[in-house]
N, C-alpha and C positions, 0 to 999 in steps of 0.2 A: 585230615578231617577231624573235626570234634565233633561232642555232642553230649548234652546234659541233659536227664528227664527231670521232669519235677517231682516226682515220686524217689529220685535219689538222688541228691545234691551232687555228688561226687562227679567231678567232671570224668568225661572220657573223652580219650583220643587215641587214633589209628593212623599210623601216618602209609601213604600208599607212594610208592615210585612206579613209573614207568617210561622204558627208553624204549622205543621203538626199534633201536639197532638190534639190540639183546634178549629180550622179553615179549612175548607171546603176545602178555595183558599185563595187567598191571597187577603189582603185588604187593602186598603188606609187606612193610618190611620193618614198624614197630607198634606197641599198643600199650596201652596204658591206661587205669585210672589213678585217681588223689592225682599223688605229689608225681606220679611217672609220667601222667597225662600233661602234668601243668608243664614237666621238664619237658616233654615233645613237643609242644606248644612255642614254650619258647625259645629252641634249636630252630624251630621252622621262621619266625618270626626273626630270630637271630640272620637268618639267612634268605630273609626276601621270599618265601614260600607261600603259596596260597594258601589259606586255609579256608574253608568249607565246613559251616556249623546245618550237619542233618543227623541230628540224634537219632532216627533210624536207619540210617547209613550205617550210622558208627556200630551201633547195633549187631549188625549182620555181618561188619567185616573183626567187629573184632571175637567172633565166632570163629573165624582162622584162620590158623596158623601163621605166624612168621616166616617169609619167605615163600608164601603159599597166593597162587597166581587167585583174583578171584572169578569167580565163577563164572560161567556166560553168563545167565538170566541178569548181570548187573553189568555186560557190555553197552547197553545203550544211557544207561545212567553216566558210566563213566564217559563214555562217547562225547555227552553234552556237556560235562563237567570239562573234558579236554578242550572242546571246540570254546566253550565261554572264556578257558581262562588265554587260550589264543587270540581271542578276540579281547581280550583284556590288555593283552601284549603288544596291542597293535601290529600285528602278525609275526612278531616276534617270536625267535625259536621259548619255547620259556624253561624252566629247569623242573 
């Protein structure tokens, strides 16, 4: 996920994983702004990953921690994010 306000130029980005084998929900597992966001950005990019620009997404997850599953109240968010980018995949497993 990214996400830039207009009120601060500095990009951010959160990068989230979730495997269903392993993980509960899905978790932060980096974040960043400047130059750490741009390197998350383009790790993700490097590697065929979706990216998702909702500056108040980014917002709220990157309020916590590393490693750290997120919340309920932001299962249905994810929920749709997961199902769109399945459907992106043409039902393909996606990473």
């Amino acid at each position: 996920m990214i996400g830039m306000r207009e009120k601060d130029s500095q990009k951010r980005a959160v990068a989230v994983r979730y495997d269903p084998e392993s993980d509960n929900a899905p978790k932060v597992i980096a974040k960043g702004r400047g130059r750490i966001a741009e390197k998350i950005i383009e790790l993700a990019v490097n590697h065929g990953l979706y990216i998702h620009n909702d500056p108040d997404l980014v917002e709220v997850l990157s309020q916590l921690d590393l490693n750290q599953q997120i919340p309920p109240d932001l299962y249905v968010v994810f929920a749709e994010l997961l199902s769109f980018i399945y459907s992106l995949n043409n039902g393909e497993k996606f990473r």
